[in-house]
Structures are given as structure tokens and as C-alpha cells.
C-alpha positions in Angstrom: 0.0 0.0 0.0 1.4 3.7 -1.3 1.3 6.6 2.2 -1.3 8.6 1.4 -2.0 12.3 3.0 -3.4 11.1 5.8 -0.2 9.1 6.7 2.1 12.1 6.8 2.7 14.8 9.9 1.7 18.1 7.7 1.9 20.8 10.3 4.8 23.3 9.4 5.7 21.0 6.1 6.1 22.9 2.9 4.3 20.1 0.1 5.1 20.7 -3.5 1.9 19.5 -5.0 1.4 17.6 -8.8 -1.7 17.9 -9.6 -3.4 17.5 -13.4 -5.1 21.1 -14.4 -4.2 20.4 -17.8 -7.6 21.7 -18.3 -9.1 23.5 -22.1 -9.0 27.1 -22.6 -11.1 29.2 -24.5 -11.0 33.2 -25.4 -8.5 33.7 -22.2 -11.1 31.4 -20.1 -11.4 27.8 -18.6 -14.2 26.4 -19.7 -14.2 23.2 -17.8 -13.3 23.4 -14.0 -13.6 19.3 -13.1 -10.3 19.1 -13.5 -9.5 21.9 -10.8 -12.8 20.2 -8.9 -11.6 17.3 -8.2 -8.2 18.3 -6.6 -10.0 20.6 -4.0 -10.2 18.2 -1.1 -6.5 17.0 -1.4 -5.8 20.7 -1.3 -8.2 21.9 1.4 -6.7 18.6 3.8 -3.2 20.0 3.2 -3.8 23.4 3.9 -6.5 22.8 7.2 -3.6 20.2 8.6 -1.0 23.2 9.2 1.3 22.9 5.7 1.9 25.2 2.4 1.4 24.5 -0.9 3.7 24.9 -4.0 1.5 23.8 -6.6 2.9 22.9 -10.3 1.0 21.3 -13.2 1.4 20.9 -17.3 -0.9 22.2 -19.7 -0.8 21.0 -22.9 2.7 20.0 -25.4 5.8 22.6 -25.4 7.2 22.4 -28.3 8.3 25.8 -29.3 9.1 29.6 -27.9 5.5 30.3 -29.7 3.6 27.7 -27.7 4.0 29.0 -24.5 2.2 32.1 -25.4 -1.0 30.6 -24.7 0.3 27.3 -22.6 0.7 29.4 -19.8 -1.2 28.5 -16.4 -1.4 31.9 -15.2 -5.2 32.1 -16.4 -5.6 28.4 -14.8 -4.2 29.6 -11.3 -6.5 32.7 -11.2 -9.7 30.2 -12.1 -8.3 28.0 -9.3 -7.9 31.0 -6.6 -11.4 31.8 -7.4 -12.8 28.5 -7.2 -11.0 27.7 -3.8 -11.6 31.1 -2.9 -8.9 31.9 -1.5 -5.2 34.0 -2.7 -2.7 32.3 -4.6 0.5 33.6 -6.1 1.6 32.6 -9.7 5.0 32.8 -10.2 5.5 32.8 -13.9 8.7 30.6 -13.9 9.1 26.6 -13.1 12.9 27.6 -11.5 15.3 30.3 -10.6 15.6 32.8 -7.6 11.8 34.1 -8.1 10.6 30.2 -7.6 13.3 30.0 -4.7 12.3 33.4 -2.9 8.6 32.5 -2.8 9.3 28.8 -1.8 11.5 29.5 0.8 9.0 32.5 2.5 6.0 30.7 2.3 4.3 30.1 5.9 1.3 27.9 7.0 -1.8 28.1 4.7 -0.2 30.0 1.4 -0.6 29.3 -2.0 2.1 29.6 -4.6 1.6 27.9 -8.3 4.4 28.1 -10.4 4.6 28.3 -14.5 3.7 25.3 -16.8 6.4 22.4 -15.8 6.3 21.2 -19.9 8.0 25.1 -20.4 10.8 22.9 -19.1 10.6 21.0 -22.6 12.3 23.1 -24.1 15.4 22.7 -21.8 16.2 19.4 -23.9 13.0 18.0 -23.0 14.1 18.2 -19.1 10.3 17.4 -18.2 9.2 14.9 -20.5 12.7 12.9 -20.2 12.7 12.9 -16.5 16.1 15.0 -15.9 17.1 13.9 -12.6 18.4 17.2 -12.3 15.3 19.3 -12.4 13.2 16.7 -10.3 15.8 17.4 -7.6 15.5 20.8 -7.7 11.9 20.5 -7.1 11.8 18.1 -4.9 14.4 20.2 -2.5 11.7 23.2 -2.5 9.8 21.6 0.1 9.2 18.8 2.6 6.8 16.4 1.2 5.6 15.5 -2.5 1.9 14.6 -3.1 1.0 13.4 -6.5 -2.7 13.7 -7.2 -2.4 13.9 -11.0 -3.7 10.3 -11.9 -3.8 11.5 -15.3 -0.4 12.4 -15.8 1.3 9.6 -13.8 1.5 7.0 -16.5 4.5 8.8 -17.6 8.0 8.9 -16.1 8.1 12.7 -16.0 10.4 14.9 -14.0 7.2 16.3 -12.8 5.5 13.2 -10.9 8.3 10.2 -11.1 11.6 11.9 -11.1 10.5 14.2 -7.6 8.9 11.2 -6.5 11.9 9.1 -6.5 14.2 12.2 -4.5 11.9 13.5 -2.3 12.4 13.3 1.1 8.3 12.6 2.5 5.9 11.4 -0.7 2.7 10.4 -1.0 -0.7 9.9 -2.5 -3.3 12.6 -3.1 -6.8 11.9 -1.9 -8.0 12.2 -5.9 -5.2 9.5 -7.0 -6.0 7.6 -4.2 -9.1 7.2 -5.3 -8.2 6.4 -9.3 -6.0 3.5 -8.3 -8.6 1.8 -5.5 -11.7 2.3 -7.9 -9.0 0.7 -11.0 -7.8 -2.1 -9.1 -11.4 -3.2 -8.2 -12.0 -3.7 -11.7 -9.0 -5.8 -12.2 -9.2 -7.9 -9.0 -12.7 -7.3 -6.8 -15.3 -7.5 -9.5 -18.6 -9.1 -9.5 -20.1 -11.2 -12.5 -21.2 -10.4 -15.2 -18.7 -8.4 -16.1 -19.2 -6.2 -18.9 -16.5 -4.1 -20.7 -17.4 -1.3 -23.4 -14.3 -0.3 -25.2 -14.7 2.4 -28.5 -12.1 4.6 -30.4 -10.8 4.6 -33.6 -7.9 2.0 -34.0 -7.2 -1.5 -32.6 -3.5 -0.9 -32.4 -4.1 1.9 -29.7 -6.1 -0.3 -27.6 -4.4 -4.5 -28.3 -3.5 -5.0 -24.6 -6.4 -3.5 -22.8 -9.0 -5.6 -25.0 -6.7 -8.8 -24.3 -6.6 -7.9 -21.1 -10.3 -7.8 -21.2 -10.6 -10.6 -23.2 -9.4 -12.6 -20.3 -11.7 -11.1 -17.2 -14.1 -9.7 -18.2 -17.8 -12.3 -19.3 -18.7 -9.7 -22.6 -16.5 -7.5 -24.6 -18.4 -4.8 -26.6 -16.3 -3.2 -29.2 -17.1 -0.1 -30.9 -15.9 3.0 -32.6 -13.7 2.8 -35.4 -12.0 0.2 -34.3 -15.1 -2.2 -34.6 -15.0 -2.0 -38.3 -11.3 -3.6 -38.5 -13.3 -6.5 -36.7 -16.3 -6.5 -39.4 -13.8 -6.1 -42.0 -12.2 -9.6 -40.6 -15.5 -11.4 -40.8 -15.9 -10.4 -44.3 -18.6 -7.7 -44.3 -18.4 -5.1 -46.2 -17.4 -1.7 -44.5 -17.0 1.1 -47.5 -14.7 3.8 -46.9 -15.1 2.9 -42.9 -11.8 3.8 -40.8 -9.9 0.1 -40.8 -6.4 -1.8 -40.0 -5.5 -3.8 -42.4 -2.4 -5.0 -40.7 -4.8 -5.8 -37.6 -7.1 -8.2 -39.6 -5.1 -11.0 -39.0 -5.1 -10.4 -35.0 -8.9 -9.6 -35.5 -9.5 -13.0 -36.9 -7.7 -14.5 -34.0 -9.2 -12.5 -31.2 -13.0 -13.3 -33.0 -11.5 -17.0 -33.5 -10.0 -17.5 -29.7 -13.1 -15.4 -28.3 -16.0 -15.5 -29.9 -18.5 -16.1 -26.9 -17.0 -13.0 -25.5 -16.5 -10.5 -28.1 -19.9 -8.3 -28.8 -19.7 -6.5 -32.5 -22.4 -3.9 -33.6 -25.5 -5.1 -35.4 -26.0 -2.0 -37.2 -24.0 1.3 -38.6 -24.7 5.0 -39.1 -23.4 5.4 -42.1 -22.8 8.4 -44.5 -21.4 9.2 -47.7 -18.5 11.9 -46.2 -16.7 12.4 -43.4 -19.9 15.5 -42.2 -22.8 15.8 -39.5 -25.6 14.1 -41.9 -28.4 12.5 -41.9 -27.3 8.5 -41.9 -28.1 5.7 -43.7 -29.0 2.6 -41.3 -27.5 -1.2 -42.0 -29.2 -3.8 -39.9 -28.5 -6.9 -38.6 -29.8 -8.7 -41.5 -27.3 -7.0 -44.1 -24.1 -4.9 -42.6 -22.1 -4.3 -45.3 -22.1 -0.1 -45.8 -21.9 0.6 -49.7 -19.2 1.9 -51.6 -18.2 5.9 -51.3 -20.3 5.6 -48.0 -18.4 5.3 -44.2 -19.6 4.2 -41.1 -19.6 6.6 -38.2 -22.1 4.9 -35.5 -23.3 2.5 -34.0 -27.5 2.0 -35.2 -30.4 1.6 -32.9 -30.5 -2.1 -33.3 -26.6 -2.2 -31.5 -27.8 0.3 -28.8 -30.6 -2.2 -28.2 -28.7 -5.2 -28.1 -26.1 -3.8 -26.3 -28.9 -2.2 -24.0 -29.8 -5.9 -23.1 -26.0 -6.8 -22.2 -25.4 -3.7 -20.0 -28.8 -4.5 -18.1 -27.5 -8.0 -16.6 -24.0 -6.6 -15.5 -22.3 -6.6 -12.0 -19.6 -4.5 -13.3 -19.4 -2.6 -16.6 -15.7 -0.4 -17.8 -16.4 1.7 -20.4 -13.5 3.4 -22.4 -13.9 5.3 -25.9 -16.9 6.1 -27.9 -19.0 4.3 -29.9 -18.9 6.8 -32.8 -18.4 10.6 -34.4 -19.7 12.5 -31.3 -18.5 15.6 -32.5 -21.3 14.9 -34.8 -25.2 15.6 -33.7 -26.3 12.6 -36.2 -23.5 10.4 -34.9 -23.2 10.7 -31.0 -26.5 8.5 -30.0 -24.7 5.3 -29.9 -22.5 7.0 -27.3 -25.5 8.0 -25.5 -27.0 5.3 -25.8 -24.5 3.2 -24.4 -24.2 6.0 -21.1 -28.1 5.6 -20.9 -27.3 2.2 -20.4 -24.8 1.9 -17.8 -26.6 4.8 -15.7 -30.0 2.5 -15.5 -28.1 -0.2 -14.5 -28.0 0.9 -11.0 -27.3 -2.3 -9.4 -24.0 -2.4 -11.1 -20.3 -1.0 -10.0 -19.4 1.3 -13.5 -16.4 2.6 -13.9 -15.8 5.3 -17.1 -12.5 6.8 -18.6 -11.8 8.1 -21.4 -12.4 12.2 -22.4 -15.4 11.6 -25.0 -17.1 9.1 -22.7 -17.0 11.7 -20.0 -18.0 14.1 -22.4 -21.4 12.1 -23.1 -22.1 11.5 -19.5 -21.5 15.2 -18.7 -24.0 16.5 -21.5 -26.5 14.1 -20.3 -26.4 15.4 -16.8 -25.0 11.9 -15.5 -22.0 12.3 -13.6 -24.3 11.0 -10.6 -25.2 7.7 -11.8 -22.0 6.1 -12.3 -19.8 4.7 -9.7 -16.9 6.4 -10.9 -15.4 8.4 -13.6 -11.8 8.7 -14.1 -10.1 11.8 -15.2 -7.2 9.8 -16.8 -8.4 8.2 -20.6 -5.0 7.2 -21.1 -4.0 6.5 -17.4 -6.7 4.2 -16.2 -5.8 2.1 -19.9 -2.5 1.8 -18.9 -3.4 0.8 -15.0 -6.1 -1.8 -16.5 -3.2 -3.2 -19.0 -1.4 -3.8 -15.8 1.6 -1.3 -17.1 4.4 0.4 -15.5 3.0 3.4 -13.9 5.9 5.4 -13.0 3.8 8.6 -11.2 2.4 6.0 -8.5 5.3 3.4 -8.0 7.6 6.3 -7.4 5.8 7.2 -4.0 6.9 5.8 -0.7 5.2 2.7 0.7 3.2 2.4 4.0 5.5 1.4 7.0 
């Protein structure tokens, strides 16, 4: 078991805190806070238990001079002070004797939130490449390291690893805390049936987790893009549909070696451009989609079958969409499938993934699920069973 907060003497500590506000930004505004939200009580515990906060984040990539123009969290740390209502002081650098000064004054219950820590990237990618050298330095600006970035810690960063690995106190936020118990229940303390739902657009992106899958889980629904690779292998015809052809082979082995698992659609959306039309409908009596035409849902006959599924499960992971939902015409098999999951109320649901979220938030049902991760690519990693580098870094209970 990783320390968490709660195992660590705060009272007089400075705590250089990682959290994930890598949030979207839009006309010089954050438009989504959940992000910020969901950091809050980690921060509030720290502060109310006696300590100071340095707090450091990324926001997007860093690749040149010209992207840190609008990369910078200065907007982020006013929309945080505001939402935790109380001051904080951005320091606009991530080192050098303005970061050290405010550091090294800061008393009980102050805020300070330094600059983007992927500005750092352009130091010969000190962040990204975990320079042992800039983790020290942050690590020595205070006492104790928390890491409540879930969503960043599936990377060996100098940000959430490399301090890890030299501070002298580390532990677990309460958010991160919370990611890894709510994870690990769906690789090890699930009830059956076990249902997963896993969309996007390519196979290759998502081979472990689905084998993964394939082993625990009692049904494997596959949608998105990557369902028509699958079609493709059992000979229908999928148009000018998003495919792998190098994953056909693998296809035909996963449909081969798990056929009583794997769930395919029954019906597409389909259209004859890449644009928010109204579809044409295949159904489960003929799914080849024409010539010049592309599939970009699921149909109604899928989000009925899969309806059916969903109802009977113990414990349903959902990850990626089942179609275009950038698209009116093309996001109801997404929503269809969140409909689902939130009137299965007997079930334990877990969601992650940023356009799953995004359905459940526009339907108004963050409540209904039993949890929604804010890492897509983090809680795949964690359910692959992969390295991850943010959490194994932190010190273990004594």
C-alpha cells in the first residue's frame, strides 16, 4: 500500500503538489473546471492540517518559444484561486531565484503555483525525459511530495516520477487515491457479469487492454472505429469505414479465440462523407455499408442489443466512444450506451476516457455512475497492468 496524505505529519511541512489542471482554454477562459474540482479536497486537507502549498501542473505540449504564449497557467491559477476562494500567487517561472524566494518564504496556509512544468521541454526535453536534475530541484523546495495527478502519472516525468523518487516525504493525493482503488477493483474485486465497453478509432491503440479484457471480463463490446477492423475480418463489407489492415489478422484471432465474448455492432450509421448528416442505417440482416459511404455509429439495433447486455452486468468499464460524437447525427450510440450503464443501477461502473466523460456530462449523468476517471489514457495503462511510473515512485506504507 502507497502513504497517502493522511499518513504524513503536515503541520509546518512545505508540500510541492502535482496535480493534473491540464484543463481546455477558451478566449482567455477555462471552460471546464472538473479538473480543478476534483483536486480541491486533497488541497483543502493539506492546507486545514497546518502545511503550504507549492502547486505545479502541465498544460498542454511545449514544443516551441511560440507555444508558451497561450500554454501558460497563469489564467488556470487565477480560475483555481477563485474556485477555492482563496489567494494564490503565480510565479510565472518553473525555476530560478523568483521560484526559490517565494518557496522559501512561504508560511502555513499560502498558495504559490508556479509556470507550466512542460515550459521545461524546451530545456532538452528536461520534463518529459525525466532530468534527474530538475526533479531534484523540485523536490528540494519543500518537505513532502503529493502526486494527485492520476492522469499524468502514467508517464516517467520529472514532474511526478523523477520528484517522486528524490523527495524526502511522498505520497498519495486523496483524488489518486481514489483512481487506483476504484481501478484495481475492476482488475481484481469485480462481481459477475462483467461487462467491458471499449470504442475509439484504432485497434492498435487499444491491443493490450482488449486482451486484457478478453481474459476477465464475461462480454467485450467493441465499438468506434476500431469495430470495423473487426467486421472487415468477418468479411462484411465496411465502404470507406476507418480500418487496419495489418490488424485483420489479429482480428480474426481475437474473433476466433473469443468468440462467446466478443460483442460486435448489429447495425451502422453510415454516410457518404466524413460531415454531421443524416445517416443511412445497415441492420443486422445485411451490414455491409456501400461503396463511397463510411460508417460513423453505431445504429439503434446495437444500442438495443447492447442495451440488453449492459442491463445484466455486476460490473461494466467503459472506455472510448462508440462513434463521431463531434457529430449531432452520430453521437446516440455514445449515448445510448451512457443511458445504459446509468439505468443499471445495481451495477459497479467505472468510465474513462475524455469523449465518454463528455457524453455523460452533457446528459447530466456524472451522478449515476460509480466512478469516472479523469485519466483516458492513465486508467488504460493501469487496467493493461503497465508500469506506472507517477504512482510506483511514491513511498510505501511502513
Amino acid at each position: 500500500m502507497k502513504k497517502t496524505i493522511k499518513d504524513i505529519e503536515l503541520k509546518n511541512k512545505k508540500v510541492i503538489l502535482r496535480v493534473d489542471f491540464n484543463v481546455p482554454i477558451a478566449n482567455n477562459c477555462v471552460v471546464d473546471t472538473k479538473r480543478i474540482d476534483a483536486a480541491i479536497p486533497t488541497i483543502k486537507y493539506i492546507l486545514e492540517n497546518g502545511a503550504s502549498l507549492i502547486i505545479i501542473s502541465h498544460l498542454g505540449r511545449i514544443k516551441t518559444e511560440e507555444d508558451k504564449k497561450s500554454k501558460s497557467l497563469a489564467i488556470v491559477a487565477k480560475k483555481f484561486s477563485e474556485i477555492l476562494d482563496k489567494e494564490v500567487k503565480f510565479i510565472p517561472f518553473t525555476r530560478g531565484k523568483e521560484v526559490e524566494k517565494a518557496a522559501s518564504s512561504l508560511k502555513p496556509g499560502e498558495i504559490i503555483f508556479l509556470e507550466n512544468t512542460r515550459f521545461e521541454d524546451l530545456n532538452n526535453k528536461a520534463e518529459s525525459q525525466n532530468d534527474p536534475e530538475l526533479a531534484k530541484y523540485w523536490a528540494n523546495l519543500a518537505d513532502v511530495f503529493v502526486n494527485d495527478a492520476f492522469g499524468a502519472s502514467h508517464r516517467a516525468h520529472a514532474s511526478t516520477a523523477g520528484i517522486a523518487k528524490y523527495a524526502k516525504e511522498s505520497a498519495l493525493g486523496f483524488l489518486m487515491d481514489d483512481e487506483v482503488k476504484h481501478l484495481q477493483k475492476i482488475l481484481s474485486g469485480f462481481e459477475r457479469p462483467f461487462v467491458a465497453i471499449i470504442g475509439g478509432a484504432k485497434v492498435s491503440d487499444k491491443i493490450k487492454v482488449l486482451e486484457k479484457l478478453f481474459n476477465i471480463a464475461d462480454k467485450v463490446l467493441i465499438v468506434g472505429g476500431m469495430a470495423y477492423t473487426f467486421q472487415k475480418a468477418l468479411g462484411n463489407k465496411i465502404g470507406e469505414s476507418i480500418y487496419e489492415e495489418d490488424k485483420i489478422e489479429m482480428a480474426k484471432q481475437y474473433l476466433k479465440e473469443f468468440k462467446n465474448k466478443i460483442v460486435l455492432p448489429i447495425d451502422n450509421a453510415y454516410v457518404d462523407e466524413f460531415a454531421d448528416k443524416t445517416p443511412l442505417f445497415t441492420n443486422k440482416n445485411n451490414l455491409n455499408i456501400p461503396d463511397g459511404y463510411m460508417g460513423l455509429d453505431i445504429g439503434p439495433q446495437s444500442i438495443e442489443l447492447f442495451n440488453q447486455i449492459i442491463a445484466n452486468a455486476k460490473t461494466i468499464f467503459w472506455n472510448g466512444p462508440a462513434g463521431v460524437t463531434e457529430f449531432k447525427n452520430f453521437e446516440n450510440g455514445t449515448k445510448g450506451i451512457a443511458i445504459a450503464i446509468a439505468n443499471n443501477k445495481e451495477a459497479y461502473s467505472v468510465v474513462g476516457g475524455g469523449d465518454s466523460v463528455t457524453a455523460i456530462n452533457k446528459l447530466g449523468y456524472q451522478d449515476k455512475f460509480s466512478f469516472i476517471s479523469t485519466g483516458g489514457g492513465a486508467s488504460i495503462e493501469f487496467i493493461q497492468g503497465n508500469k506506472m511510473p507517477g504512482f510506483d515512485e511514491i513511498q510505501d506504507q511502513e
